[in-house]
N, C-alpha and C positions, 0 to 999 in steps of 0.2 A: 629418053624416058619422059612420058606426059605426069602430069603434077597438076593439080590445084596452088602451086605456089613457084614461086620463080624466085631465086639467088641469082645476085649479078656478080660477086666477089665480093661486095663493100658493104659491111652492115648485117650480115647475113641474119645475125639473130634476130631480126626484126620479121623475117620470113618464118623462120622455122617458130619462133615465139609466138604467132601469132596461129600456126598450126596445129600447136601443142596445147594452145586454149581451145581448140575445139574439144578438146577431150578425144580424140580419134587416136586412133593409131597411126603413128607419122613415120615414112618410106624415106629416106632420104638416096638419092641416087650419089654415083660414083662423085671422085670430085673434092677439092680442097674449098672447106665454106670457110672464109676468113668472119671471126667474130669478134666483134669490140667492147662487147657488155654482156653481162649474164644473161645465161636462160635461166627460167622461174619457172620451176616443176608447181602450177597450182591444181592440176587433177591427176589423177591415175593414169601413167604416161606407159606409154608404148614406142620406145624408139628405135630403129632399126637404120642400118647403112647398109651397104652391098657387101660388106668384108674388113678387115682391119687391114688398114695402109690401103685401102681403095677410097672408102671413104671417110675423109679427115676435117674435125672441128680443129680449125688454131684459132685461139683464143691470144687474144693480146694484153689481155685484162688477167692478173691474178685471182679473180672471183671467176669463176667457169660456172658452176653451176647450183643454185639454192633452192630445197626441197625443204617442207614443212607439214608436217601432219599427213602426209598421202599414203594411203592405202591402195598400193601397186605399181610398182613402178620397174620396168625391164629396160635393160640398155643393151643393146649386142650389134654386132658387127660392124664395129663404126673404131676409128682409132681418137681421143683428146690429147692433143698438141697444146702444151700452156708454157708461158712465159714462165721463168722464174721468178716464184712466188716471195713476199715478205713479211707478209703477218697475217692472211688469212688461208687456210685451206685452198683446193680448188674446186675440189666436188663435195659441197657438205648437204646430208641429207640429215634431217631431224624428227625425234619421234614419227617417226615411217615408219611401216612394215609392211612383209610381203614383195620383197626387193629381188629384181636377179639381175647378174652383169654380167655376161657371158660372151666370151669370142671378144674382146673390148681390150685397147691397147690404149694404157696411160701412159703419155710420154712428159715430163716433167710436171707432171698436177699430183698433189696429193687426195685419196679418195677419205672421207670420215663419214661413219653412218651412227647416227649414236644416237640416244633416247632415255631419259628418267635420270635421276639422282645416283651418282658414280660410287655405289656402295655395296657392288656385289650382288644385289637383292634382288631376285626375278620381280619381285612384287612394285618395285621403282622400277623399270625400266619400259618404256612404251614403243622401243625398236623391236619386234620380232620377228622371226624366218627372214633370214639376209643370205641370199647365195651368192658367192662370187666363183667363178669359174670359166677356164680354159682362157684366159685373159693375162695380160703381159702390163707390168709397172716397171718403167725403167727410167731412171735419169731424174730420180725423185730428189725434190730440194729440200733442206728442212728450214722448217720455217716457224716464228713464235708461237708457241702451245700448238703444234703439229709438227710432232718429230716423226711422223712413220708415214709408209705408203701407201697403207690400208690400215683400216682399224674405223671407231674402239669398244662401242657400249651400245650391244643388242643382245638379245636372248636368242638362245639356236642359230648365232651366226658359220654357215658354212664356208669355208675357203677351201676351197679343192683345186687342185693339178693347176697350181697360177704359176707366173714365172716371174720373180723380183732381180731386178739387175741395175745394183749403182745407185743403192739407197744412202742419202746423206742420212736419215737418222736410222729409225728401226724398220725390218722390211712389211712386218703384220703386228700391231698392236690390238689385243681382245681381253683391254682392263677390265676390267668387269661385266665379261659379257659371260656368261654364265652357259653350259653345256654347250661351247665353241668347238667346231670340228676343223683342224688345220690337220690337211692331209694330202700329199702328192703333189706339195709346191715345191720348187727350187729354187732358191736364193742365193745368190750368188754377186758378192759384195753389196752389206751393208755396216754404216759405220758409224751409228750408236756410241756413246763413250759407257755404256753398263750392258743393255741389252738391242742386243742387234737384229738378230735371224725374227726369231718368233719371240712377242711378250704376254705375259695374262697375269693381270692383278688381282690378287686371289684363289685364280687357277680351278672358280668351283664347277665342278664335274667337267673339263673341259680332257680334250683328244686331241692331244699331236701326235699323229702319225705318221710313217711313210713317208718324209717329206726328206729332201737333199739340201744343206745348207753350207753352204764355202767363205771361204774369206769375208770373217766378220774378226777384224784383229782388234778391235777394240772393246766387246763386250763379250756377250753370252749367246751363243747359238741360238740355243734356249731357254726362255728364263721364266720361273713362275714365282712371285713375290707377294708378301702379303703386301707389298707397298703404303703407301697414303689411304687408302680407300676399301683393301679388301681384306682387313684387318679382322683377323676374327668367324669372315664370313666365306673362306673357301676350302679349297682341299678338294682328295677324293678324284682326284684325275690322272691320266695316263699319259706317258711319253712313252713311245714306242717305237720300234723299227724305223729311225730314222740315218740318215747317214749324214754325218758331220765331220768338217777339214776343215784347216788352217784357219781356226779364230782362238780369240781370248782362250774363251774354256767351253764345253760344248754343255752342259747342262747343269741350269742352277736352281736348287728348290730353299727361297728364303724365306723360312719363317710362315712356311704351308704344310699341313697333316695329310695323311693320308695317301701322298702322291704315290704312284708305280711309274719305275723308272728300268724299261726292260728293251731287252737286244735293240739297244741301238749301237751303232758303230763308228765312233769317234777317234779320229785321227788326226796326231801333228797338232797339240793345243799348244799357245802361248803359255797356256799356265795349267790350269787342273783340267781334267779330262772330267769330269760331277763334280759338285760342289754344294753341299747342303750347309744350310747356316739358320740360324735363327734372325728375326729383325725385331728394330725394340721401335711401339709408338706409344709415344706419353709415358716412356720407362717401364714399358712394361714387358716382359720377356715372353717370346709366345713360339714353344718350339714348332720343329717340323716333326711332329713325335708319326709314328705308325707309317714311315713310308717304308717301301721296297727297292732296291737295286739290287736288279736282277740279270744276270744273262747277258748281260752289255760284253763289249768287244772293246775295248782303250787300247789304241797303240800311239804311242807316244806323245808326250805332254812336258811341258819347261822348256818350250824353246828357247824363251824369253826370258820369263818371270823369275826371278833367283830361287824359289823356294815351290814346288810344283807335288803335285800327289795326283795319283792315277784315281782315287775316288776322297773326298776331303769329306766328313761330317763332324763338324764344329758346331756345339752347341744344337745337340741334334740326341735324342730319346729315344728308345722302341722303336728302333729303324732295322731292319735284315737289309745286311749285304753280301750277296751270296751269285756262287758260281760265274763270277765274273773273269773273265781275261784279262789281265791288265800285264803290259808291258809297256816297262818307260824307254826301249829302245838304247839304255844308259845315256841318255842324254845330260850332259853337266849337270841340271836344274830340276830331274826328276829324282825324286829324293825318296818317296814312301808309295807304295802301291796303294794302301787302304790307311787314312790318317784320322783317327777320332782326335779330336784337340777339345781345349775348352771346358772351363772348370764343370759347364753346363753339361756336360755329354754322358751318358750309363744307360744303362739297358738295353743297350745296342746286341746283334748276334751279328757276328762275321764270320761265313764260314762256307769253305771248300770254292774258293776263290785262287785262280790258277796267277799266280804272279813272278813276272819276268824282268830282267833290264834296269834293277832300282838295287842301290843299294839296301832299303826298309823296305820286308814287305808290311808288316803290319803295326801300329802306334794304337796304342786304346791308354784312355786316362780314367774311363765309369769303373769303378771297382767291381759294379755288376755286370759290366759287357762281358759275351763272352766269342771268343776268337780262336777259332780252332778248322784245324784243315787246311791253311789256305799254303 
């Protein structure tokens, strides 16, 4: 292939960094480019390779790649190869937008695209429209303040049909990234000690859908939390249709409003099969009041944990839980199909929820819940 630039093996980013300041669109041909020091996204980049595992950036350096204020930036067909990282990210793009990543294999780098003050707020955030898609994370390290593989804090960030495989921390982190669309990924081991599969802090207007998440034994399939930051300022999002095995517990809404949590299919949890809870900042109790669980499919939960429920809502208000399947499978450890706990908990409606394989199916403590049908 003819070029305007030539790679010899040694030093490569001196070549390709010196192309990517033209502001051009830069072709990179087949071929392993050995890199020793950062590329510096300073214009609107267009990067392209021949294919993923045709043509391969290995980085030797934990810093791979640093983006700052750009408006445009595409990455596709090319695979990043990085050292195991220790305290810096490998691809961090900042206050950017207009971002797409597509056909693109990370092989031990973490990606972080993120922008504005981490408080939930469209109005701080200066990351928007973030597409990542048909592109493969696997062999992710975690590393100081980057525990995930992709993530965290853009507006309208897309994650579609990606593949996570053998994340040391969380496999998609979108803290505070506000109407996030996580849909048609498969993750398949990641190992988080709270939330593993998918995270979002504050959870506001955001859509997890459709996505396949396995072996995450240490946290949460999926987790939306009002966390440190999105305290106050989320809710109002969807989980859906997804399919979930062999981790902690497969869907957790803590101390978020308004969530819908419907036909996903969760099987074989360490411990709860849902789990709604309240979280407390600066002592202040802030329910998950107005959600829905609905239509879900639970087969079996406690494999583990001593004490396991097929749906938990602790310290949890104005929630319907209805028409659910839940079988514990009688596993030792599955104890209650549907379990209100918590002096917090009333106003709840449980009802026509088909429950199997548990000695309890139903626990309510709100004088005003009411619990019928199931």
């Amino acid at each position: 292939m003819s070029g305007n630039y030539y790679c010899d093996g040694v030093n490569d980013q001196v070549e390709i960094q010196a192309a990517l300041n033209t502001g051009k669109p830069v072709i990179l041909s087949d071929g392993n480019f050995s890199l020793s020091a950062n590329l510096n996204f300073n214009n609107p980049v267009n990067l392209t390779g021949q294919g993923e595992g045709i043509t391969v950036l290995s980085f030797s350096s934990a810093k791979v790649i640093r983006a700052y204020y750009i408006n445009g930036i595409n990455l596709s067909n090319i695979t990043f190869h990085g050292i195991a990282a220790t305290s810096t990210t490998g691809i961090f793009i900042q206050h950017s937008s207009n971002i797409s990543i597509t056909h693109v294999t990370f092989d031990g780098i973490n990606v972080q695209i993120t922008g504005g003050v981490m408080i939930n707020d469209p109005s701080t955030i200066d990351s928007d429209n973030v597409l990542v898609q048909y592109s493969t994370f696997k062999n992710t390290p975690s590393v100081t303040n980057q525990w995930f593989a992709l993530g965290n804090t853009a507006t309208h960030f897309r994650i579609l049909d990606n593949y996570f495989y053998n994340v040391a921390g969380s496999a998609i982190d979108v803290a505070n990234s506000p109407y996030a669309i996580v849909s048609g990924n498969t993750i398949d081991g990641a190992y988080n000690s709270w939330f593993s599969g998918i995270y979002s802090e504050g959870g506001l207007g955001v859509q997890f859908t459709n996505n396949t998440i396995r072996n995450c034994p240490n946290g949460a399939a999926v987790m939306i939390s009002q966390g440190n930051y999105g305290y106050g300022k989320g809710g109002n999002g969807t989980i859906s249709g997804n399919i979930i095995s062999n981790s902690r517990f497969g869907i957790g809404v803590i101390g978020v409003p308004g969530m819908t949590v419907t036909n996903n299919t969760i099987t074989d949890m360490n411990w709860h099969g849902i789990y709604l809870n309240t979280a407390t900042v600066a002592g202040v109790v802030y329910y998950p009041n107005g959600c829905t669980i609905s239509n879900n499919i639970i087969s079996g939960f406690g494999l583990v944990e001593t004490w396991s429920d097929g749906v938990a809502i602790d310290n949890t208000q104005q929630t319907a839980v209805k028409s659910n399947q839940i079988d514990g499978k009688n596993y030792p450890n599955a104890k209650v199909g549907i379990a209100e706990g918590s002096a917090y908990s009333d106003y709840n409606t449980i009802t026509n929820n088909t429950i199997t394989g548990v000695p309890t199916h139903v626990t309510t403590v709100g004088p005003h819940t009411v619990a019928t049908g199931n």
